[in-house]
C-alpha angles and dihedrals in degrees: 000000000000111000100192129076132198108234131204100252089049100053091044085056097056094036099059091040091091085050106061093039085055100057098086096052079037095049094035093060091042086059092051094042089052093051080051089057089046091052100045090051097043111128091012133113090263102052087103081055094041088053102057098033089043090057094040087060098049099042083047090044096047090037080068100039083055078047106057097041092069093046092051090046086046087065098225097314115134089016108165087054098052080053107055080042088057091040100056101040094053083046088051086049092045082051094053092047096050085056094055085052090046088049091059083075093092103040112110099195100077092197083058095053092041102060086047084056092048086058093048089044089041086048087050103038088051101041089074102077087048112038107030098081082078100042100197096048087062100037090050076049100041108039101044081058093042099045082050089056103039086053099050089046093043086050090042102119097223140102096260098049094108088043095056095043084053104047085042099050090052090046081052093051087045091054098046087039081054096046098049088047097054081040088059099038088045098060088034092063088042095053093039088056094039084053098041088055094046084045097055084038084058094038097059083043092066099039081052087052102045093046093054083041085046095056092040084052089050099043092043080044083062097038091050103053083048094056088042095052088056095042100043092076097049089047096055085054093042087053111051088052088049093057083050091054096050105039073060096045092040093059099046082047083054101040087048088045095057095040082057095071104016122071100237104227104046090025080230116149101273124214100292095049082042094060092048101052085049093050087049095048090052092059097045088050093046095051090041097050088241139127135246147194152227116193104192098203119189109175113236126234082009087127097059096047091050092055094035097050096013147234095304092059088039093056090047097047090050090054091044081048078051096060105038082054093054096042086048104052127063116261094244085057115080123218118199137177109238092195127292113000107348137087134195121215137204117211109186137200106012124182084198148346085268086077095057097040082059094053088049101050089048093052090053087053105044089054097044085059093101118255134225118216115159104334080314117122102200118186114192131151138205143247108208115190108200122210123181136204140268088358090057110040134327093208115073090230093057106046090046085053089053098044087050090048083054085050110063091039075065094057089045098061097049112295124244092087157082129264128181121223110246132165096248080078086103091132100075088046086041094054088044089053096055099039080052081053098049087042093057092061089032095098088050111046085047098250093138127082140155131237134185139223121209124249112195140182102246097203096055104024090233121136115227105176148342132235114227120226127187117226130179129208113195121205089215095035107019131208102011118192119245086243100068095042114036088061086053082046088057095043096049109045100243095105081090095063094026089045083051090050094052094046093043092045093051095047085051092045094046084045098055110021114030143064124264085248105058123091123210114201114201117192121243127214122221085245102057086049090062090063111075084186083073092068084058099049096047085050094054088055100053095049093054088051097042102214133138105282085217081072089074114070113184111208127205144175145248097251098051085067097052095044097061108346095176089056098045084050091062092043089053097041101055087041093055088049090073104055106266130132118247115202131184110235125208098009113180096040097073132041112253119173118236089234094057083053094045084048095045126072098236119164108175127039113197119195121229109252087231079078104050101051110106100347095147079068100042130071093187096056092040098051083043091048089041097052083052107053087043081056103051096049083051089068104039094257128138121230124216113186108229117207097022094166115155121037085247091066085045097055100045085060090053091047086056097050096265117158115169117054137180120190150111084277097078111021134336118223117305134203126242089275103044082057091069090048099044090051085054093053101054091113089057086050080053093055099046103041091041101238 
């Protein structure tokens, strides 16, 4: 690439230098053409007009040639005014020759006026070579001279006036057509020369350059085998360990993957798949002119069969229900677990709702034939609420939500049957909107308080934190389960003053009421991440209080990563600033990529406790629970086991390294002052778990 420019300033230099070197041969014929003109007119009519013309022209002529030596001693400085000086006066010279040819008008002899005419067309013939490298010093000499001529031919009175003014015209536009052309070709060559030079100048530039790259390449060439000789033999070894690493890690990634879209205990679709396929069957119903729908099953006196006999038979009878459900159903048609006992099914391509009554019938039937699980004959039913599209609903959200509303008026009115969605189902809204209503005065009439379950160190006995839980208790409804009003608390907008009072009412309870070593979590909703006000405000708090802010542990789950990952980051981050702890709640039941937790500060892991029934039985759930707990230490998290409910599912995680554990086993939840008490039985806990 050329790096120098001609400038302007540069190429008008060297254009007018000829020029200027020019002007003495130039003014020197314009001296002897003028004593030409004195001695032709000499004795005319005209010799008072030849004298002083004669004499303009060779003062003007020598007065440049004066100019242009001190340009050309100046040695190009001040060069545009040197210039305009040149040009004038050779306009001033071309005027004064055009009025030797006007005066011409009047002369009777024609030889005489035509050798007057040969000097003006010999002046303006040879005055290309020296003045059209500046094009307009020869055109203000050429066309005052030329317009002078073309009018006295054009005045002549004889026959080949027109003739003459014709033929002269067309010699005037040769000679300006010839003088723009040297002009062109002129500062065509001078840029072409001024380019060629910056060019070789660039060129050995960039030999010099590549030469100096070329021996750095050659000496970091050096340097660099050097470097990969010594480090070949620690990568083979690094590598080896590393495959081993990631066929691990690979298969915990797979196994959460799956558990991400599976229900872990029947293997069924769980809700996410389930909203998918439902997504997928609207749109092929939809396309195809033909109906769907959605059974919403919950299994009835399940509950009392799960207390009475106990989680082990419970889990078995809702596989065996599994299986009934899939043998049942065409294979076009999709069963998932919604979560405890009940199930959702996708019924596609109907012609009409009869289909669906059948399915359901057969359903029904096959679950009241009795069941055998372990010497145990169980007898249960179902309550199927049935929603249709497009009549019922066009979103998979809504018509799940009317099928489940169908649902309960099936179990009202006595459970082992169908029921189809219709509008009429108000009672369920209009509980919920009273309950909405009731929510909305909760904080204030103090219905709300907190309590805390207990998280130990299983090896030593010793508690090490709590986690807080909010409860209501409603003067019309009663105690209400978390389940049915923190979603209202999310809908509605009130999880920002109820999220302040929790935190308020903790950091009042750790700094009155328990010891410096003891941590409260308190559970945030994705709402509340999304409002960087509430960092200042926990803060606030803390400061008043005055306790350590590592007191204070924040738990969140799976899906708020993968909702907005970059946003939760922020939350987090400001959050951890302060001092708090920051734990990852659920793990297990969503998907989280290892690189969100390497990028989060994320102190606690707690695993779901989906992961942790039954584990001493089962090998899946121990390798899963085992890579994640080798990939917490690894970056530098702590684990606490949710659910741990029976001492083989303690012991398993003893057995894994486990430390701190949370479950019924141990304590349900306990109210302020239960806490008190349960810190001063840590000795008895001791005692009955053997440490």
């Amino acid at each position: 690439m050329i790096r120098h420019s001609l400038t302007d300033n540069a190429l008008l230099k060297k254009q007018v230098s000829p020029l200027f070197n020019a002007t003495l041969p130039g003014g020197l014929a314009n001296i002897f053409s003028a004593c030409l003109i004195f001695v032709f007119l000499q004795n005319t009519a005209q010799e008072s007009y030849a004298i002083i013309l004669s004499t303009i022209i060779i003062v003007l002529s020598f007065i440049r040639i004066f100019v242009s030596r001190l340009y050309l001693k100046a040695n190009g400085n001040r060069l545009r005014p040197y210039i305009y000086s040149h040009v004038f006066l050779t306009f001033l010279i071309g005027v004064t020759w055009g009025a030797c040819a006007y005066i011409q008008l009047d002369v009777v002899d024609d030889s005489l006026r035509s050798l007057v005419f040969l000097i003006n067309f010999g002046l303006i013939a040879s005055s290309i070579a020296t003045l059209s490298t500046y094009i307009l010093a020869y055109l203000v000499y050429m066309i005052p001279q030329s317009l002078a001529i073309l009018y006295v031919f054009l005045n002549l009175d004889n026959d080949y006036h027109l003739y003459s003014s014709a033929a002269f015209a067309i010699l005037a536009a040769l000679m300006i057509s010839t003088s723009v052309s040297f002009n062109r070709r002129y500062t065509r060559e001078l840029e072409l020369k001024y380019k060629n030079k910056a060019l070789i100048v660039d060129l050995n530039d960039e030999v010099h350059h590549r030469k100096q790259a070329q021996i750095e390449l050659e000496k970091s060439k050096r340097d660099l085998e050097m470097k990969v000789e010594a480090r070949t033999k620690d990568l083979v070894e690094i590598n080896t360990s590393l495959e081993k690493v990631i066929e691990k890690k690979e298969e915990a990634e797979s196994s959460l993957q799956y558990l991400a879209y599976h229900d872990e205990l029947t293997g069924l679709p769980n809700r996410n798949l389930l909203i998918d396929r439902i997504a997928q069957s609207i749109k092929t119903s939809s396309r195809d002119n033909q109906q769907m729908a959605i059974l919403f099953l919950d299994l009835d006196r399940f509950k009392n069969i799960n207390d009475s006999l106990g989680h082990a038979i419970g889990d078995k009878l809702i596989k065996e229900v599994a299986s009934r459900l899939y043998a049942t159903l065409r294979s076009r048609d999709t069963v998932s677990r919604n979560g405890g006992d009940e199930f959702v099914i996708v019924l596609e391509r109907l012609k009409n709702s009869n289909e669906a009554i059948n399915v359901a019938k057969k359903i029904i039937s096959c679950l009241t034939s009795t069941f055998e699980i372990f010497s145990h004959k169980i007898h249960i039913g179902a309550s199927i609420g049935i929603s249709i599209f497009p009549s019922d609903g066009e979103t998979p959200l809504v018509l799940i939500r009317n099928a489940d509303t169908a649902m309960y008026r099936a179990k009202k009115n006595g459970g082992n049957q169908l029921q189809f969605y219709d509008k009429s189902m108000s009672n369920q809204l209009r509980d919920r909107l009273e309950l909405e209503s009731e929510l909305h005065n909760a904080l204030n009439n103090n219905e709300l308080y907190m309590v805390y379950q207990p998280q130990i160190n299983c090896n030593s006995g010793v508690t090490i934190g709590f986690e807080s839980l909010i409860r209501w208790d409603n003067a019309k409804f009663g105690e209400i389960p978390p389940d049915r009003f923190v979603p209202l608390l999310e809908e509605t907008g009130l999880i920002y003053s109820v999220g302040e009072w929790i935190v308020s009412t903790v950091v009042e309870f750790v700094s009155s009421d328990i010891k410096d070593n003891i941590c409260i979590s308190i559970n945030l909703s994705s709402l509340q991440c999304d409002d960087l006000k509430f960092v200042d405000f926990v803060k606030d708090e803390i400061n008043e209080k005055g306790i350590d802010p590592a007191q204070i542990e924040f738990e969140i789950t799976e899906s708020l990563l993968i909702k907005d990952f970059e946003k939760t980051k922020l939350f987090l981050d400001e959050l951890h600033s302060i001092g708090c702890v920051i734990a990852l709640d659920d793990f297990g039941t969503g998907y989280t990529s290892m690189s969100y937790l390497a990028r989060l500060p994320i102190d606690v892991i707690k695993i779901d406790k989906s992961l942790i029934r039954n584990i001493n039985e089962n090998k899946n759930l121990q390798s899963i629970v085992r890579a994640i707990v080798t990939m917490s230490k690894s970056l530098g998290m702590k684990n606490i086991f949710e659910g741990v409910e029976t001492d083989a599912e303690l012991a398993e995680i003893k057995n894994m390294n486990g430390e701190l554990i949370q479950g019924y086993l141990f304590s349900k939840p306990l109210n302020t002052a239960g806490v008190n008490e349960w810190l001063n039985m840590d000795n008895d806990f001791k005692s009955r778990l053997n440490f």
